[in-house]
N, C-alpha and C positions, 0 to 999 in steps of 0.2 A: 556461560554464554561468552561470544566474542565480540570486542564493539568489530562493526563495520567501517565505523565512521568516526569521526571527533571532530567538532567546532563550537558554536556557542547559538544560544537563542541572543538574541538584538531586538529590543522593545523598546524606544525612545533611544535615549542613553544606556540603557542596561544590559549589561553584558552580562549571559548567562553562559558560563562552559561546560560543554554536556556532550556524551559516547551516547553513540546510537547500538544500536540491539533490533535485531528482527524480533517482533513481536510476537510470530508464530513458526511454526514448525508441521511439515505433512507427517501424518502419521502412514502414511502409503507403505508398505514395505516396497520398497527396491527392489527392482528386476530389471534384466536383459537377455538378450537373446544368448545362446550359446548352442554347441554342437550337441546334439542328442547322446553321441556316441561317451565322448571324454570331457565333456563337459567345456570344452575349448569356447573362449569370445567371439563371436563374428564381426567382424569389422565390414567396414564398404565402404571400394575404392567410391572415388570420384571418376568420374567420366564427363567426358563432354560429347552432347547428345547430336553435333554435328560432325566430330569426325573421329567419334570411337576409342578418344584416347586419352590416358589416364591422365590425369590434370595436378599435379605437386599444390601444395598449396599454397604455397608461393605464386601462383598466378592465379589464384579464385579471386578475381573481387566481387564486389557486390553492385547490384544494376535495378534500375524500376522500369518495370515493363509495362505499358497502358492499352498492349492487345497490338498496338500496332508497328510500334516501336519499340528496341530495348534501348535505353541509358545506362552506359556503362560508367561505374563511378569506382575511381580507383583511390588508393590510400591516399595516395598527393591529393586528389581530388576533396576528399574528406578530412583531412588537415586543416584545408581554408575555411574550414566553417570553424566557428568560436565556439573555444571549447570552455565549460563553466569550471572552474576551479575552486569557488565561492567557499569558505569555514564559515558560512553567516547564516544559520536560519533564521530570516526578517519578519517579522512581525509585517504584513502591510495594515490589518484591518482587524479590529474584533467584531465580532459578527453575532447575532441572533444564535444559539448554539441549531434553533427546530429551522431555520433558513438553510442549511447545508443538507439537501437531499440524501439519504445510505446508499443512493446507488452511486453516488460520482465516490465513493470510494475506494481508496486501492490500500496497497500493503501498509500492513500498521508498523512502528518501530519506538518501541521504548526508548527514551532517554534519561539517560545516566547523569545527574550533577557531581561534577568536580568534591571535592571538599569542604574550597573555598566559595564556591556558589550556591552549597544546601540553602544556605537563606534565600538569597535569590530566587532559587528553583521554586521552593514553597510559595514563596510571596507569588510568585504568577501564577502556583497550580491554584491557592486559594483567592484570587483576585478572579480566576476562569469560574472558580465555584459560583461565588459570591454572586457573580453579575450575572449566571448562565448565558456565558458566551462562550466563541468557538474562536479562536485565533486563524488567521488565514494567513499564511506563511507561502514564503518564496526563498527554495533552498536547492541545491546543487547536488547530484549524486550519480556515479558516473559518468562524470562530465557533460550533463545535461541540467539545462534548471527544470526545477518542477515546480509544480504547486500542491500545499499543502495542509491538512487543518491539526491546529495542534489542539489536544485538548486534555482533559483529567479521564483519568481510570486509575480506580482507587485510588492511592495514594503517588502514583506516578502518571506524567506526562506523556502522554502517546503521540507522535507524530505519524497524522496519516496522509498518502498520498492523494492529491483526488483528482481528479478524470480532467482535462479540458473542457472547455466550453462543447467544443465539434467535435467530440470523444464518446460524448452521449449521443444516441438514437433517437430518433421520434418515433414512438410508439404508435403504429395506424393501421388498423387491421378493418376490413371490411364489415368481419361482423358482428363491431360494436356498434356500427356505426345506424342500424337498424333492431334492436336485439327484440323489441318485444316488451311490452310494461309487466314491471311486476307490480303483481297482485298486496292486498295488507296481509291476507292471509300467511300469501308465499313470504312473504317477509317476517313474520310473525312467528313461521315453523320454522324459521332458518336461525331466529334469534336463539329459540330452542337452544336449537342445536349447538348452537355457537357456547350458550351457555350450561350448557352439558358436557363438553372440553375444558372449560374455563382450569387455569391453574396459573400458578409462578413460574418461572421461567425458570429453570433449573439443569445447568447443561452436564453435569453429570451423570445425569440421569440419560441420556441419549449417549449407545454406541455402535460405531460402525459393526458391526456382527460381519460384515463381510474379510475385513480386513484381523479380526479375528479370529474368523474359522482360517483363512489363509496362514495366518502364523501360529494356530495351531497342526497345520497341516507340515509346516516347513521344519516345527519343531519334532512332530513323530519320524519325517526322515531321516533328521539327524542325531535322534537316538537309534536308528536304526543303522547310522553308519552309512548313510545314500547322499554322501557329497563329496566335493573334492576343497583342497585348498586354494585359497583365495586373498587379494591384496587387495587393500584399497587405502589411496593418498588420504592426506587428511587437509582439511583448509586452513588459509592464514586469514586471519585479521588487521585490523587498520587500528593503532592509536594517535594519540595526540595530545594536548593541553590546547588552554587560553589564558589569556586575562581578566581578572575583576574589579570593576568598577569598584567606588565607593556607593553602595548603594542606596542610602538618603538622599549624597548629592546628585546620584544619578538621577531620581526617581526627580527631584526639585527642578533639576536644568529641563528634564525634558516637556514638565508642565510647561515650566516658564516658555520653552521655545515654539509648543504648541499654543500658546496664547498668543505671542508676539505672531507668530504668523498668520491669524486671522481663523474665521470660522472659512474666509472664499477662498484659503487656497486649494488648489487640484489633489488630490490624493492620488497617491499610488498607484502606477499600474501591476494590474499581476497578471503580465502576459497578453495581455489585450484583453481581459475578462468582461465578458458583460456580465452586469446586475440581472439579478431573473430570480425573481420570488419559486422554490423549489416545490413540486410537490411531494406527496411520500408516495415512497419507492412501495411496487408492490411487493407482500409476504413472500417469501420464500418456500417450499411446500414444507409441511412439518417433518421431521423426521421418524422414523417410527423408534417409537420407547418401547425398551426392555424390561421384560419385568425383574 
């Protein structure tokens, strides 16, 4: 793996420096279009849809359109707004770990400690254990801030992304809203049921069969000598360092200075957050298991 990123977690006084890692990978096989004949890329130009003529891209910008208007927003334009530079994943809050709803979740990222901060790193993955909490973090990544929960999976630190406030949906559909009482009975058969799937969660055991019959199909082509030759770039990475506190005196100043400053004072904001007791997201459909 390649980090993406490098700066440090910030929890009180404690400097923790840690490489980020995408946490996951699509197993999709890769495709595009190309010519049936020689197997050539297809590309497509840009056009513009008022006066027919191909557009360099050097003059695309980008614009918000509300049906009635378009706003045109060019690079200068997008310049003026503040761009986050931050090496600082900040701790604002630790939090109930069951308070943080699975649906405001986004992309997960491993973090990597330093050498000089394996103590460090431990000490907050087992302080997350201990307490089952969820760390709420406000950290920078492509020049935007985000928000984010950091938490344990096995024995590493996962930084995940999570949704805004107004990012999430309200959920209202019509025909909950009348559906019909159920029955003990119907509830009785369904427990059945339920308890007739019952098992462990085992994700091994689930796999795409689609995307395998597909690369077994790409694989008899090309025992078969039915392709042509092909390039493809390869990507770079981001590293970095920090620094490490001394981490007793770290851990001492920053009680001390959460004391000295009272139980009234204002906390953190993260991003204009409102508090909001989460509920649980619904299941996802099960996948179908192979035998």
């Amino acid at each position: 793996m390649r980090a993406i990123w490098s700066g440090a977690v910030t929890f009180g006084l404690v400097n923790v420096p840690v490489k980020l890692y995408s946490a996951t990978e699509s197993h999709d096989v890769p495709m595009h279009q190309v010519h049936d004949e020689d197997g050539g890329r297809i590309r497509y130009e840009r056009h513009c849809e008022k006066d027919g003529k191909k557009i360099p891209y050097e003059h695309i910008a980008r614009a918000y359109d509300d049906g009635v208007h378009t706003v045109v927003l060019t690079d200068e334009d997008l310049k003026t707004l503040p761009a986050e530079r931050s090496r600082e994943i900040e701790v604002v809050e630790f939090v109930p770990a069951d308070q943080v709803d699975p649906i405001r979740f986004g992309s997960p990222y491993f973090l990597e400690p330093s050498d000089k901060s394996a103590k460090a790193y431990v000490l907050l993955r087992e302080a997350l254990e201990s307490t089952d909490r969820t760390a709420i973090v406000k950290f920078a990544l492509r020049q935007r801030t985000r928000l984010g929960a950091l938490r344990v999976h096995g024995d590493t630190l996962v930084l995940q992304g999570l949704l805004w406030d107004d990012e999430v949906r309200e959920a209202s559909f019509p025909a909950l809203e009348s559906p019909g009482s159920v029955t003990k009975k119907e509830l009785d058969l369904a427990k059945v049921v339920v308890a007739s799937l019952e098992g462990d969660f085992d994700p091994s055991e689930y796999v795409d069969e689609y995307q395998v019959q597909l690369r077994e199909l790409i694989e008899a082509k090309l025992e078969r000598g039915d392709a042509v030759a092909s390039e493809r770039p390869e990507a770079e990475g981001e590293e970095g360092g920090g620094e490490v506190l001394d981490l007793m005196e770290a851990l001492r100043r920053s009680v001390a200075k959460k004391r000295g400053s009272g139980d009234d004072g204002e906390k953190k904001s993260a991003g204009g957050r409102k508090k909001a007791s989460a509920s649980s997201a619904e299941k996802p459909a099960r996948k179908r298991k192979t035998s």
